[in-house]
PyMOL Python script that loads the backbone (N, CA, C, O; Angstrom):
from pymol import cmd

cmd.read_pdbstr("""\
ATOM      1  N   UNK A   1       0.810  -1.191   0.000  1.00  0.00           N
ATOM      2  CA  UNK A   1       0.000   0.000   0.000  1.00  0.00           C
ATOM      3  C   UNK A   1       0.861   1.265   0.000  1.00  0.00           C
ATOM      4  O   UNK A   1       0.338   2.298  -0.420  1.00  0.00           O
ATOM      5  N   UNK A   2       2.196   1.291   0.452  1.00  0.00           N
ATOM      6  CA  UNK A   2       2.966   2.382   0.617  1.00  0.00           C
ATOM      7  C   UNK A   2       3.510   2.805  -0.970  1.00  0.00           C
ATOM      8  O   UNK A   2       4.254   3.756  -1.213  1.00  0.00           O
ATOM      9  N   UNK A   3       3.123   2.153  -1.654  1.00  0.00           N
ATOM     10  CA  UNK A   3       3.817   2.440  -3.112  1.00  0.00           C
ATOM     11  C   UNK A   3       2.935   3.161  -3.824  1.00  0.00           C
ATOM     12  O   UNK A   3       3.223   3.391  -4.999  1.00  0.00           O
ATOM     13  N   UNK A   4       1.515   3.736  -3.201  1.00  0.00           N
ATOM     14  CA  UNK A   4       0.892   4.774  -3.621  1.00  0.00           C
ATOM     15  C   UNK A   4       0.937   5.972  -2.633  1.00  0.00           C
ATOM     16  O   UNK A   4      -0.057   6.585  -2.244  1.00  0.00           O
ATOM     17  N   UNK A   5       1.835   6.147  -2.386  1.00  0.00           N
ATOM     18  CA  UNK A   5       1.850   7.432  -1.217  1.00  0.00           C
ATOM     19  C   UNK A   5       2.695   8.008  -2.507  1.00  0.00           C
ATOM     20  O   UNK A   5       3.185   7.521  -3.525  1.00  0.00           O
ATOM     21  N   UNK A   6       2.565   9.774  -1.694  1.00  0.00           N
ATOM     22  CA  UNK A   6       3.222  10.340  -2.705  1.00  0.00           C
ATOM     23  C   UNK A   6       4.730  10.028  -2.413  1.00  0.00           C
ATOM     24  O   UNK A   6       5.002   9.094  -1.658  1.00  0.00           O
ATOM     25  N   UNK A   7       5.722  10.786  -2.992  1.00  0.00           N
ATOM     26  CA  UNK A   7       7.193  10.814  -3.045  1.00  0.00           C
ATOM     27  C   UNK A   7       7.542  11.585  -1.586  1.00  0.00           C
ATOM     28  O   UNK A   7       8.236  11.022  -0.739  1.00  0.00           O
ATOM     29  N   UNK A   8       6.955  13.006  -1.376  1.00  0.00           N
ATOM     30  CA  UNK A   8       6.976  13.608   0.001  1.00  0.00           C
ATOM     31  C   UNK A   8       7.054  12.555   0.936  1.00  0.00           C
ATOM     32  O   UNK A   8       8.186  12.357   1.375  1.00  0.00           O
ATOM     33  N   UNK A   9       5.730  11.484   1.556  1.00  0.00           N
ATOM     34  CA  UNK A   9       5.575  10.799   2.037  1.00  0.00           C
ATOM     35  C   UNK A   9       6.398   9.611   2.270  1.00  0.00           C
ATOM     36  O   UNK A   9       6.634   9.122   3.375  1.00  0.00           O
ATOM     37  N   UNK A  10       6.835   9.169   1.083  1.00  0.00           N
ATOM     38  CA  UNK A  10       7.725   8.057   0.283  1.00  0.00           C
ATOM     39  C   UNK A  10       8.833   7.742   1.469  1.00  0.00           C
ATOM     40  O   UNK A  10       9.228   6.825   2.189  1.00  0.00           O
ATOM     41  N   UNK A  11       9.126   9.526   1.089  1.00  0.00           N
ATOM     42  CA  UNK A  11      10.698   9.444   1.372  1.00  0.00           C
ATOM     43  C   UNK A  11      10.845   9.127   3.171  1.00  0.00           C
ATOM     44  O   UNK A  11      11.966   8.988   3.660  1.00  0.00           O
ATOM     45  N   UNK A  12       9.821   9.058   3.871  1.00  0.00           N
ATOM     46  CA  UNK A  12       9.613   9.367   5.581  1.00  0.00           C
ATOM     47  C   UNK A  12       9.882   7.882   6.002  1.00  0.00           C
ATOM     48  O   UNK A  12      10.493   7.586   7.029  1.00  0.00           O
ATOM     49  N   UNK A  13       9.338   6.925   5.061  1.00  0.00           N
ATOM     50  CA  UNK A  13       9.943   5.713   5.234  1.00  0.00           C
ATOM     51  C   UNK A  13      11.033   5.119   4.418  1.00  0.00           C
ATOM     52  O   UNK A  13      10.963   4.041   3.826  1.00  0.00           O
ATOM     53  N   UNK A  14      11.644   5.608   4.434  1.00  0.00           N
ATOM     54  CA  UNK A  14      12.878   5.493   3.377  1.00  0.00           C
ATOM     55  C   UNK A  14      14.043   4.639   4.761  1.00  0.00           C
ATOM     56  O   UNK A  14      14.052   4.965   5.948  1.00  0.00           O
ATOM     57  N   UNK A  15      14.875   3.570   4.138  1.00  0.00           N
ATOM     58  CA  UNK A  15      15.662   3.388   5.386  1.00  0.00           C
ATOM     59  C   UNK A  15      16.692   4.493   5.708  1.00  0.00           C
ATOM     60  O   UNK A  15      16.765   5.381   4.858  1.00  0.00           O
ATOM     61  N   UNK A  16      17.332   4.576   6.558  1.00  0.00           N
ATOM     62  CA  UNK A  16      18.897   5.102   7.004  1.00  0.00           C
ATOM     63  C   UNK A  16      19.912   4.437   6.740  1.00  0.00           C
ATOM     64  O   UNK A  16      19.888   3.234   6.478  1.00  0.00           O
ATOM     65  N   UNK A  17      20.689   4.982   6.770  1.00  0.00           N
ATOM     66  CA  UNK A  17      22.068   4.388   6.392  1.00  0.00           C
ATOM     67  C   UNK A  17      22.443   3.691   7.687  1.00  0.00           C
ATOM     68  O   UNK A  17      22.107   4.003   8.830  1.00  0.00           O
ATOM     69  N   UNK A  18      23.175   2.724   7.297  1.00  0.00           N
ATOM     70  CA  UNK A  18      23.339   1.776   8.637  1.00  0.00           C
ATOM     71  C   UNK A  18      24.467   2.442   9.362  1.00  0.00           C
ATOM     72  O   UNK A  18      25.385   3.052   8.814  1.00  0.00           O
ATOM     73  N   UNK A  19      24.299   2.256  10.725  1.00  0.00           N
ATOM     74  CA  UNK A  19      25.065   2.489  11.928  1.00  0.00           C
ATOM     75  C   UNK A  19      26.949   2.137  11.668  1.00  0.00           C
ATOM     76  O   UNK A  19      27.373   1.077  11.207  1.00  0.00           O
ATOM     77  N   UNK A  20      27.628   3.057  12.004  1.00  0.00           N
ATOM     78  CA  UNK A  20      28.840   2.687  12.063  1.00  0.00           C
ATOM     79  C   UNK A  20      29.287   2.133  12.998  1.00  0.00           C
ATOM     80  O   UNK A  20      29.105   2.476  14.166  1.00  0.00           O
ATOM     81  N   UNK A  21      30.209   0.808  12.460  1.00  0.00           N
ATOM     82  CA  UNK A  21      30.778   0.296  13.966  1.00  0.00           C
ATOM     83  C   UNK A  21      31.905   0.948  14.340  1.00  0.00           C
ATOM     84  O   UNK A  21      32.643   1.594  13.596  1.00  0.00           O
ATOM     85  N   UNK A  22      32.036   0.755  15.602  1.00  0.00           N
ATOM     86  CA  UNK A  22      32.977   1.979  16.045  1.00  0.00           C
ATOM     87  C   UNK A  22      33.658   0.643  17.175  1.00  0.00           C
ATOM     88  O   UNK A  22      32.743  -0.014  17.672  1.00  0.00           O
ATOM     89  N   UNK A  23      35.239   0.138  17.662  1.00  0.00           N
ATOM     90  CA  UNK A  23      35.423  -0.346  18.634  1.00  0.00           C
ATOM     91  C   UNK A  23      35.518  -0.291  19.414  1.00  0.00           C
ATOM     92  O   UNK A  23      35.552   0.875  19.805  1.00  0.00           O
ATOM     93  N   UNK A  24      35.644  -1.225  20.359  1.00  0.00           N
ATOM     94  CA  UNK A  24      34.988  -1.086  21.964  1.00  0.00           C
ATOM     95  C   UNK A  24      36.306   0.123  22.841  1.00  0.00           C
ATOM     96  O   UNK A  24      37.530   0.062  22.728  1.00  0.00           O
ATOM     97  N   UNK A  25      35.853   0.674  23.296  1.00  0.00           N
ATOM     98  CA  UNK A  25      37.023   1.828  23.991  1.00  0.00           C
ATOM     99  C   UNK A  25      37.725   1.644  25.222  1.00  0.00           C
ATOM    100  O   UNK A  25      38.691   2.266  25.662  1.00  0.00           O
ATOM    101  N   UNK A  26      37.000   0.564  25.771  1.00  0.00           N
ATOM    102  CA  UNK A  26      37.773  -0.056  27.077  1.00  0.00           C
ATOM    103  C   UNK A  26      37.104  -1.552  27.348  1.00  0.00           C
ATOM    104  O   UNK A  26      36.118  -1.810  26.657  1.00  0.00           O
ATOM    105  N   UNK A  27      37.391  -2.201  27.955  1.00  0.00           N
ATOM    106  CA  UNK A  27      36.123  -3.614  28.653  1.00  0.00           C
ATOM    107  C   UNK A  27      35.759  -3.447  29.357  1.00  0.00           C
ATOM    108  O   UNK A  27      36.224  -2.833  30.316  1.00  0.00           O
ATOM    109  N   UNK A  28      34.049  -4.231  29.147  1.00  0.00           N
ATOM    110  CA  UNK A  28      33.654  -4.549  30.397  1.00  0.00           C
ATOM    111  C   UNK A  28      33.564  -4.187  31.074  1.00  0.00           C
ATOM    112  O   UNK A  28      34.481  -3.367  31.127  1.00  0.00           O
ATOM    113  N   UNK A  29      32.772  -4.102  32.251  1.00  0.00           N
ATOM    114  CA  UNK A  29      32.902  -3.922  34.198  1.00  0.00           C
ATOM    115  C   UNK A  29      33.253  -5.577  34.395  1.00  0.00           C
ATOM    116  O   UNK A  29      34.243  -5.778  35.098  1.00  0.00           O
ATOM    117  N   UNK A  30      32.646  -6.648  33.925  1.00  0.00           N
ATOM    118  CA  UNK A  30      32.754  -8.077  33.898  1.00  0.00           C
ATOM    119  C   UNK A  30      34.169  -8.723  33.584  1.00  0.00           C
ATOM    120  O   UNK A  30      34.745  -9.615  34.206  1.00  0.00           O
ATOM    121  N   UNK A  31      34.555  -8.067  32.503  1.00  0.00           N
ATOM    122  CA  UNK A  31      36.134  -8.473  31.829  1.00  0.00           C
ATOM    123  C   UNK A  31      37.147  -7.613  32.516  1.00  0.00           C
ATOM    124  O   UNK A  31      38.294  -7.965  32.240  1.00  0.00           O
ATOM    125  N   UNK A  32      37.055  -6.448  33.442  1.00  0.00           N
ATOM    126  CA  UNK A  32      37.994  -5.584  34.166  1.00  0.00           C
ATOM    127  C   UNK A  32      38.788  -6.755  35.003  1.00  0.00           C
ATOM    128  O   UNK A  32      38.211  -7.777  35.376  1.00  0.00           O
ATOM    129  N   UNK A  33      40.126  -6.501  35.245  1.00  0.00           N
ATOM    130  CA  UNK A  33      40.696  -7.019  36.273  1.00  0.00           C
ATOM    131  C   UNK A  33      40.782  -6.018  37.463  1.00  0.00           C
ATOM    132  O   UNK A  33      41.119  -4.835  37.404  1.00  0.00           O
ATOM    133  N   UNK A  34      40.473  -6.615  38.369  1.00  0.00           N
ATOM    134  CA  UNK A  34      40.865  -5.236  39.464  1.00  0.00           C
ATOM    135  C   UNK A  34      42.042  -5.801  40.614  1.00  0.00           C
ATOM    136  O   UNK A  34      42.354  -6.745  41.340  1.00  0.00           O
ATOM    137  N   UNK A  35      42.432  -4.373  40.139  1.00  0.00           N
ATOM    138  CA  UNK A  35      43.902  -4.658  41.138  1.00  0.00           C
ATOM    139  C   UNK A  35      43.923  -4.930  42.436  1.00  0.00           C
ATOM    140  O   UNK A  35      44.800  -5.613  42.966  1.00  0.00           O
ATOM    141  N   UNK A  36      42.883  -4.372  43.074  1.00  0.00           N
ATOM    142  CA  UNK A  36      42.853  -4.427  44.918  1.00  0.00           C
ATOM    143  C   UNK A  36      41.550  -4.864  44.549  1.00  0.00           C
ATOM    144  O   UNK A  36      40.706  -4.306  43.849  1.00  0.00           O
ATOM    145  N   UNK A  37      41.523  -6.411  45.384  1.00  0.00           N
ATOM    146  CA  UNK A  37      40.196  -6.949  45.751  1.00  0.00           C
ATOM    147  C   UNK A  37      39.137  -5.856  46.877  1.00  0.00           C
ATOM    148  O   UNK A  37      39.491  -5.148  47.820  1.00  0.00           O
ATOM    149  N   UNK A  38      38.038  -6.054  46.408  1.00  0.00           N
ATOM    150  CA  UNK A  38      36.924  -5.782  47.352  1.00  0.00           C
ATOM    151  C   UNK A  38      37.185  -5.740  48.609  1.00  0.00           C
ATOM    152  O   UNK A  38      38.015  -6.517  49.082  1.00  0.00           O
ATOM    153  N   UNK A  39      36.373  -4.616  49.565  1.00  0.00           N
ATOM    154  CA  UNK A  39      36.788  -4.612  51.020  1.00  0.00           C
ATOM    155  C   UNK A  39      35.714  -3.958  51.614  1.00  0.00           C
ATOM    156  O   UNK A  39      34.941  -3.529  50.757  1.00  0.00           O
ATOM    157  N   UNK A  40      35.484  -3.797  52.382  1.00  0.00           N
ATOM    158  CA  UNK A  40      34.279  -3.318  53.463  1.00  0.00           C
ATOM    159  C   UNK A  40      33.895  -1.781  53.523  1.00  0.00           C
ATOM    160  O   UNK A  40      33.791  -1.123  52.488  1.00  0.00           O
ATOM    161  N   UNK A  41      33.715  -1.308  54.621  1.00  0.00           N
ATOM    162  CA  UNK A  41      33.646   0.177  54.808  1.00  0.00           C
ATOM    163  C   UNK A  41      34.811   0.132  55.824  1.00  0.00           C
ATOM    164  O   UNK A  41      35.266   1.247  56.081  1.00  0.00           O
ATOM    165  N   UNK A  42      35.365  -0.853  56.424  1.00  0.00           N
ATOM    166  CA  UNK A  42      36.038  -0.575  57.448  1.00  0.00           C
ATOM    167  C   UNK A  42      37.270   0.225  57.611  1.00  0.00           C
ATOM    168  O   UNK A  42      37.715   0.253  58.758  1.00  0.00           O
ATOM    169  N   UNK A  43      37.798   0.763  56.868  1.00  0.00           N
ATOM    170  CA  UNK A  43      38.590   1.574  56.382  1.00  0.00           C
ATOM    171  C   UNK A  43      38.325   3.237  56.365  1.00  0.00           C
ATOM    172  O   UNK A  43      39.152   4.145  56.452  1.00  0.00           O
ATOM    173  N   UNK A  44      37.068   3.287  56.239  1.00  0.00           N
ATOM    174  CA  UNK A  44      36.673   4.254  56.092  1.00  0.00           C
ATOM    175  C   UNK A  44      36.022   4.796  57.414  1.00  0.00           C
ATOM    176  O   UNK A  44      35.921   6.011  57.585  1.00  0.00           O
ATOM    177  N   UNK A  45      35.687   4.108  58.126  1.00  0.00           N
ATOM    178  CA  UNK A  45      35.017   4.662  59.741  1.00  0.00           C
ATOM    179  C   UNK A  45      35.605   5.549  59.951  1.00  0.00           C
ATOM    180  O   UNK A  45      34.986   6.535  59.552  1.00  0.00           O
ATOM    181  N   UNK A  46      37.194   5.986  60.700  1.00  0.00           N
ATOM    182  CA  UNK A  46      37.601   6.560  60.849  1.00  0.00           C
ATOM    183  C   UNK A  46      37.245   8.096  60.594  1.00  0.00           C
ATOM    184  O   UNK A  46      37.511   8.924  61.465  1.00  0.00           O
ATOM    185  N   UNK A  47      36.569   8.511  59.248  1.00  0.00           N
ATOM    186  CA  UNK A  47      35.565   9.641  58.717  1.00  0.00           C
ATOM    187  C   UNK A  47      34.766   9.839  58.896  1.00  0.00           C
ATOM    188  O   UNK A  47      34.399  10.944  58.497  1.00  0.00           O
ATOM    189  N   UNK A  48      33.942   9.136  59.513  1.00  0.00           N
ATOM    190  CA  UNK A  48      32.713   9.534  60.272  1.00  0.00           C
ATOM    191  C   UNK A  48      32.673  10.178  61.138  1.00  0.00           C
ATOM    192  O   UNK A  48      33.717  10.392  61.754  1.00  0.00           O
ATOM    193  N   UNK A  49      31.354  10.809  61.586  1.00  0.00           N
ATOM    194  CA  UNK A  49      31.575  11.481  62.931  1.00  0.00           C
ATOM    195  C   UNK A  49      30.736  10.661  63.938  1.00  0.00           C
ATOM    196  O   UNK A  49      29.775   9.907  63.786  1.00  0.00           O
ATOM    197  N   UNK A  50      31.612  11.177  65.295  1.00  0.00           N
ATOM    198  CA  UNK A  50      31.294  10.129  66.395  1.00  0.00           C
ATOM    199  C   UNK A  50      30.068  10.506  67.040  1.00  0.00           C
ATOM    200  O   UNK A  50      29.963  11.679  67.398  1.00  0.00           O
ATOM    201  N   UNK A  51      28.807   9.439  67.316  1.00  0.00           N
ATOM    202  CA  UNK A  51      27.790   9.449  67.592  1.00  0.00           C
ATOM    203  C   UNK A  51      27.691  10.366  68.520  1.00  0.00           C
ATOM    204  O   UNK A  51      26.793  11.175  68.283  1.00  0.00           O
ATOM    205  N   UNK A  52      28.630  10.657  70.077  1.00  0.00           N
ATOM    206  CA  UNK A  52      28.318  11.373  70.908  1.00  0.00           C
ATOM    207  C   UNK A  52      28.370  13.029  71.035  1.00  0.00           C
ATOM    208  O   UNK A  52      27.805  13.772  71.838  1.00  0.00           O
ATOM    209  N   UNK A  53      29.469  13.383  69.686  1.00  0.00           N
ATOM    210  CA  UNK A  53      29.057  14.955  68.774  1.00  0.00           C
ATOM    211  C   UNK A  53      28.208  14.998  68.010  1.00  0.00           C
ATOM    212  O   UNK A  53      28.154  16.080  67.426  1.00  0.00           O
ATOM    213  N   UNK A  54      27.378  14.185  67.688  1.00  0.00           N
ATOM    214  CA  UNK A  54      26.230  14.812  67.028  1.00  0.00           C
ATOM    215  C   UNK A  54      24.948  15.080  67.663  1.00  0.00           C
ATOM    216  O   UNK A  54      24.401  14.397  68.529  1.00  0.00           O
ATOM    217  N   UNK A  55      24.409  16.488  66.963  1.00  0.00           N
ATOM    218  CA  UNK A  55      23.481  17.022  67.927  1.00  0.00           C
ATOM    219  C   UNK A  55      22.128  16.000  68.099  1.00  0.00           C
ATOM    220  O   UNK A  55      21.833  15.053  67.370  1.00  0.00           O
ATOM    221  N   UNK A  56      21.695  16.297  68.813  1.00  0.00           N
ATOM    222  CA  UNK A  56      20.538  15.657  69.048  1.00  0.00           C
ATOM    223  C   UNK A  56      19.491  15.208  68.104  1.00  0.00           C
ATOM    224  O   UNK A  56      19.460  16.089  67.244  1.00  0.00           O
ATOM    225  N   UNK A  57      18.546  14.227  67.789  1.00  0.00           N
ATOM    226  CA  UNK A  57      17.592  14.232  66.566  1.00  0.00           C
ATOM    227  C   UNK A  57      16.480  15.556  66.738  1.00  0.00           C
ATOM    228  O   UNK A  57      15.969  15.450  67.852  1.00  0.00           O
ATOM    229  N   UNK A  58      16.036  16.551  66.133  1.00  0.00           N
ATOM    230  CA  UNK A  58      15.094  16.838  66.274  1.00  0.00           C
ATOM    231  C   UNK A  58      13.481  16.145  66.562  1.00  0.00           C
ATOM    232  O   UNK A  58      13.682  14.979  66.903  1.00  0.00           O
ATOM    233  N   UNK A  59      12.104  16.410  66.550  1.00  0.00           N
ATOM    234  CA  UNK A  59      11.678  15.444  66.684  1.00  0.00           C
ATOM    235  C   UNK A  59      10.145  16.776  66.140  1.00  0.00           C
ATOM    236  O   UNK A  59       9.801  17.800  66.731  1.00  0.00           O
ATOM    237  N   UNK A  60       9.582  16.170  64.862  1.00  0.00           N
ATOM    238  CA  UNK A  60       8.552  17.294  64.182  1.00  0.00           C
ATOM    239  C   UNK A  60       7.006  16.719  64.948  1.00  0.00           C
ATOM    240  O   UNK A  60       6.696  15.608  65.378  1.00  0.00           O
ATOM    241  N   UNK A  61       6.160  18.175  64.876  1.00  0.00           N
ATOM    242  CA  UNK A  61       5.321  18.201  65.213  1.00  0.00           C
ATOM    243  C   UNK A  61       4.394  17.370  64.649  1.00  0.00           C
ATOM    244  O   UNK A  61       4.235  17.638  63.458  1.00  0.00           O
ATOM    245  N   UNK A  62       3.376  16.004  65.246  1.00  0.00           N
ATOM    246  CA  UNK A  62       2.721  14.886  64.306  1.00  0.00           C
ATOM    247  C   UNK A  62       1.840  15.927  64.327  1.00  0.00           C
ATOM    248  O   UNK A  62       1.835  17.039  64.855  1.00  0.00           O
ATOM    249  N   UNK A  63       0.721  15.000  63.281  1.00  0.00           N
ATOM    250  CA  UNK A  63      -0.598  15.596  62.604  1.00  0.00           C
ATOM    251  C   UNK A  63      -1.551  15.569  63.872  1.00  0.00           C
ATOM    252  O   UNK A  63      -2.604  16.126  63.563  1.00  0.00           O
ATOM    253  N   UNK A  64      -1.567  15.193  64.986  1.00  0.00           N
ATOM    254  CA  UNK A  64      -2.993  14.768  66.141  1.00  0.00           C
ATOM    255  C   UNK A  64      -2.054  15.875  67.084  1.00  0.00           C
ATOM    256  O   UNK A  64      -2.632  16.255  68.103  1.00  0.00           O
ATOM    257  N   UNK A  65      -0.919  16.331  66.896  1.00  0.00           N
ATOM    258  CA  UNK A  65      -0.663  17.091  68.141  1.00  0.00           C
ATOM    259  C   UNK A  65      -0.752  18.859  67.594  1.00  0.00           C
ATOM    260  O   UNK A  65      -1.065  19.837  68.272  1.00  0.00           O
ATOM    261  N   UNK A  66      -0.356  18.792  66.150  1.00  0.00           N
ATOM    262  CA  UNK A  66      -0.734  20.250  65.421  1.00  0.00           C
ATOM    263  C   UNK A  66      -2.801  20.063  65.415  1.00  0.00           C
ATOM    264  O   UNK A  66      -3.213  21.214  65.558  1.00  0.00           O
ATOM    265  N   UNK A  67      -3.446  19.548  65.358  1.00  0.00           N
ATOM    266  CA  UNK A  67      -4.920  20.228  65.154  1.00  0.00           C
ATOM    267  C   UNK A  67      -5.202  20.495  67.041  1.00  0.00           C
ATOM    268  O   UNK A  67      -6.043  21.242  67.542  1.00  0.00           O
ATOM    269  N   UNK A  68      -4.252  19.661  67.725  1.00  0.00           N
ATOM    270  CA  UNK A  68      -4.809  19.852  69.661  1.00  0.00           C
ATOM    271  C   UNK A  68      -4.252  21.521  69.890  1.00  0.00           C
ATOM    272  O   UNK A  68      -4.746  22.379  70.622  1.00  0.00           O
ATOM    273  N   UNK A  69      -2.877  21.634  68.853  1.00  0.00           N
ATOM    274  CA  UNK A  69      -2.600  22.930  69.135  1.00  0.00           C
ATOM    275  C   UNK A  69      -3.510  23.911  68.806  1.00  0.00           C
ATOM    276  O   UNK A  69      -3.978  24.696  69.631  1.00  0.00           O
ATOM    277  N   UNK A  70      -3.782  23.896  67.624  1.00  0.00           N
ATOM    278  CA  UNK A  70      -4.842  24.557  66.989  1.00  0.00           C
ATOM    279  C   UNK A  70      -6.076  24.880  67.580  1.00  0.00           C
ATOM    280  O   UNK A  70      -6.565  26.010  67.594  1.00  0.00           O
ATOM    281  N   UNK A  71      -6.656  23.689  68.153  1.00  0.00           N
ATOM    282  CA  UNK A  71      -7.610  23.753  69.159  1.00  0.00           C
ATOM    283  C   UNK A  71      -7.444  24.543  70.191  1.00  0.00           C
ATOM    284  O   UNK A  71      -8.008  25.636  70.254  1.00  0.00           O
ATOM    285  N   UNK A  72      -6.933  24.249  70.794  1.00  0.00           N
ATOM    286  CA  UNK A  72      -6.818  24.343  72.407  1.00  0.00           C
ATOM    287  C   UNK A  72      -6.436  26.255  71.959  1.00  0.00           C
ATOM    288  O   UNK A  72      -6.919  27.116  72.694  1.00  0.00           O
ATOM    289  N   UNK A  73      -5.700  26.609  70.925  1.00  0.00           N
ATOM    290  CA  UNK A  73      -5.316  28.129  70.456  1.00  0.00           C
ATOM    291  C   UNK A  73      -6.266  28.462  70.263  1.00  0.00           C
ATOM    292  O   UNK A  73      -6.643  29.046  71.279  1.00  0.00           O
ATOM    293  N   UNK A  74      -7.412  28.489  69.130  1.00  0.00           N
ATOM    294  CA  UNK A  74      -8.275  28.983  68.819  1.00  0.00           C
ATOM    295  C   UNK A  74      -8.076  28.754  67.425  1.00  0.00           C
ATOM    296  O   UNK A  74      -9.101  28.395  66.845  1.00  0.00           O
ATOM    297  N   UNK A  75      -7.075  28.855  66.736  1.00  0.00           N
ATOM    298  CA  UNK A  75      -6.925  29.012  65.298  1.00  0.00           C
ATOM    299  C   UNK A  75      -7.609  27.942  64.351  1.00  0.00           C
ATOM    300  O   UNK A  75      -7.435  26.727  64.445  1.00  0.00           O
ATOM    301  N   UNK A  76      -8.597  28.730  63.212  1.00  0.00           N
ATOM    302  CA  UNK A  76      -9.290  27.399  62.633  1.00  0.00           C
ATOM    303  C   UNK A  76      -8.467  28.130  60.833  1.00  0.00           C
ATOM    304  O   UNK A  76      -8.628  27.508  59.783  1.00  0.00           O
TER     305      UNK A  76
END
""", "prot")
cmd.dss("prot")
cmd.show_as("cartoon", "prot")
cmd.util.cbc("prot")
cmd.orient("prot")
């Protein structure tokens, strides 16, 4: 059926020129060798900061204790 479309039309399904292959630029994550095996976080603790300097958690106002405020204020 496409061989009665006009030429305008024609051309919209026309193929593309095929894709260039281009070679691979490095390997893999799978084919990588890695020099230093896998290791933990344990190395890294040291950067953290220590639980007993950090400030306190805040702690936000729930939804049943903002409408008692509201209430008990007046504010509607």
């Amino acid at each position: 059926m496409t061989q009665f479309l006009p030429p305008n039309l024609l051309a919209l399904f026309a193929p593309r020129d095929p894709i260039p292959f281009l070679s691979q630029l490095e390997k893999l994550p799978h084919e990588k060798h890695h020099n230093q095996p896998y290791s933990g976080i344990a190395p890294f603790i040291r950067h953290f900061e220590d639980p007993r300097d950090a400030p306190p958690p805040t702690r936000a106002e729930t939804r049943d204790e903002r409408l008692e405020r509201k209430v008990s204020s007046g504010d509607f």
